[in-house]
C-alpha positions as CSV (number, residue, x, y, z in Angstrom):
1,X,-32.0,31.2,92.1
2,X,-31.5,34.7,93.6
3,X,-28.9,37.6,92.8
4,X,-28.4,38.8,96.4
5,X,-26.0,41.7,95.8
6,X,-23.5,43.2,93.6
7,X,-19.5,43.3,94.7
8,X,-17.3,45.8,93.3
9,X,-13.6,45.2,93.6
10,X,-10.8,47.7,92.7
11,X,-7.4,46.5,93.0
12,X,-4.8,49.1,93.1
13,X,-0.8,49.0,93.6
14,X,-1.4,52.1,95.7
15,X,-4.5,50.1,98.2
16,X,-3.4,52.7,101.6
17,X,-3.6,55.6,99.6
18,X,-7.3,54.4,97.9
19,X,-8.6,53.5,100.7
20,X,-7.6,57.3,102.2
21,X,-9.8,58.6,99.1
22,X,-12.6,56.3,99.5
23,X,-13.0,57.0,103.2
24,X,-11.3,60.9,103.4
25,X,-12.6,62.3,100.1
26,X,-15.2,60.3,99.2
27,X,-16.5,59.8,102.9
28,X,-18.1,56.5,102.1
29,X,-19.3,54.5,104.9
30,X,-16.7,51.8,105.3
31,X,-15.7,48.9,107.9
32,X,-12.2,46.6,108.2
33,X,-12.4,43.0,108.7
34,X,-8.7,42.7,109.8
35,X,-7.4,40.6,107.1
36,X,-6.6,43.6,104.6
37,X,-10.1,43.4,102.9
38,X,-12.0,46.9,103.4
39,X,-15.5,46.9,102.7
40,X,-17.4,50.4,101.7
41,X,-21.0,50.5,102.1
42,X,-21.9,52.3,98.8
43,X,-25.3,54.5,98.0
44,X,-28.1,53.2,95.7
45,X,-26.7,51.1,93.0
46,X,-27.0,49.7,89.6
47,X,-26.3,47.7,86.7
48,X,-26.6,48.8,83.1
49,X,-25.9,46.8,80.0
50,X,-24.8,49.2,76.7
51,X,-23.6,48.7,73.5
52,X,-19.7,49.5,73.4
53,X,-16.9,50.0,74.6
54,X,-17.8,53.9,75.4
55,X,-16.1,57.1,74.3
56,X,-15.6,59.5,76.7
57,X,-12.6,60.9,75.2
58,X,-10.3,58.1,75.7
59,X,-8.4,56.6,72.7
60,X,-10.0,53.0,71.1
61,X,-7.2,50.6,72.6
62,X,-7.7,52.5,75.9
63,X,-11.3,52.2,76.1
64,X,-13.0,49.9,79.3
65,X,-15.2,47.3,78.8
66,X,-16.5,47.4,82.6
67,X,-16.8,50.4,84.1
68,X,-17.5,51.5,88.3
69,X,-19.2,55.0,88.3
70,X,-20.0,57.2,90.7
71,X,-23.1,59.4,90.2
72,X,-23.3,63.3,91.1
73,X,-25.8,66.1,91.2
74,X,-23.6,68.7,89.8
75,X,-20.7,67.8,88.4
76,X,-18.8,70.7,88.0
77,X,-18.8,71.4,91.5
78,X,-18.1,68.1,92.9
79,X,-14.8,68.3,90.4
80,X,-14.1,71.5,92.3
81,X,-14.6,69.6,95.7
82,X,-12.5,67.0,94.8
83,X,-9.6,68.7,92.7
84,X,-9.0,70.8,96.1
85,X,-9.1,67.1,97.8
86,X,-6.2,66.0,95.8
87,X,-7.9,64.2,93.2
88,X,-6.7,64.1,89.7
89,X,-8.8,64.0,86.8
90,X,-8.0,63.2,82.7
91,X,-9.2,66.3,81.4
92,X,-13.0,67.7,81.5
93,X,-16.2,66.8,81.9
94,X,-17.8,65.4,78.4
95,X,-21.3,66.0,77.3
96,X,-22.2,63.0,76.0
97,X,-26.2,63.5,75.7
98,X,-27.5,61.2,78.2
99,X,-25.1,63.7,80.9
100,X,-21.9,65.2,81.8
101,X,-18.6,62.5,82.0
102,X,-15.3,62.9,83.7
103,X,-12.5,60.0,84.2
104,X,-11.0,60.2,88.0
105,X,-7.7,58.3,88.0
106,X,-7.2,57.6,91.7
107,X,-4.2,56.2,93.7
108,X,-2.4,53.1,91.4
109,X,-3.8,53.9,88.0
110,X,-7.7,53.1,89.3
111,X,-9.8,54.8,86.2
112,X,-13.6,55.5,88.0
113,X,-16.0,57.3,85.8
114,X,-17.8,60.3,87.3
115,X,-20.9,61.4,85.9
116,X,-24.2,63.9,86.4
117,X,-27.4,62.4,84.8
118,X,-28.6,64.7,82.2
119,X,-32.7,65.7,82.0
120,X,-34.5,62.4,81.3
């Protein structure tokens, strides 16, 4: 048996305006395959297993039990970047030891986790 790859899907009531961010703001890579289905080719990835559900500010019954995260090298200015980009944030970054967390809530209630690896 072989694990090929890894598939990420976001679903989203708003799927015209996510796909804007994910190929305006984000300027990821992406192709159409006519049927509605966009694929994004996304950088270097990977999978983590951690006790939880985490923290990151967010009330208990609120709390994720999967999370997609996208990985920065300075988080404070890529909230800059994107806050003039249109997009919203729930609150500020969060030291949380390991690095710096933010929650982006994008287009139909999509929750991604932004973060900046801290000094290893």
């Amino acid at each position: 048996m072989a694990i090929t790859g890894l598939n990420t899907l976001l679903y989203s009531s708003e799927v015209d305006a996510l796909y804007a961010v994910m190929r305006d703001v984000f300027e990821l890579p992406h192709e159409e395959d006519g049927g509605g289905w966009i694929h994004f080719d996304c950088p270097p990835t990977t999978m983590e297993l951690h006790p939880g559900p985490p923290d990151f500010g967010v009330p208990p019954g609120d709390r994720v039990t999967q999370a997609v995260s996208l990985v920065c090298d300075d988080i404070d200015v890529t909230i800059e970047e994107l806050r003039a980009k249109g997009v919203e944030f729930r609150g500020e970054p969060i030291d949380v030891g390991w690095g710096k967390v933010i929650v982006m809530v994008l287009p139909g209630g999509v929750e991604m986790v932004m973060y900046e690896p801290g000094a290893e």
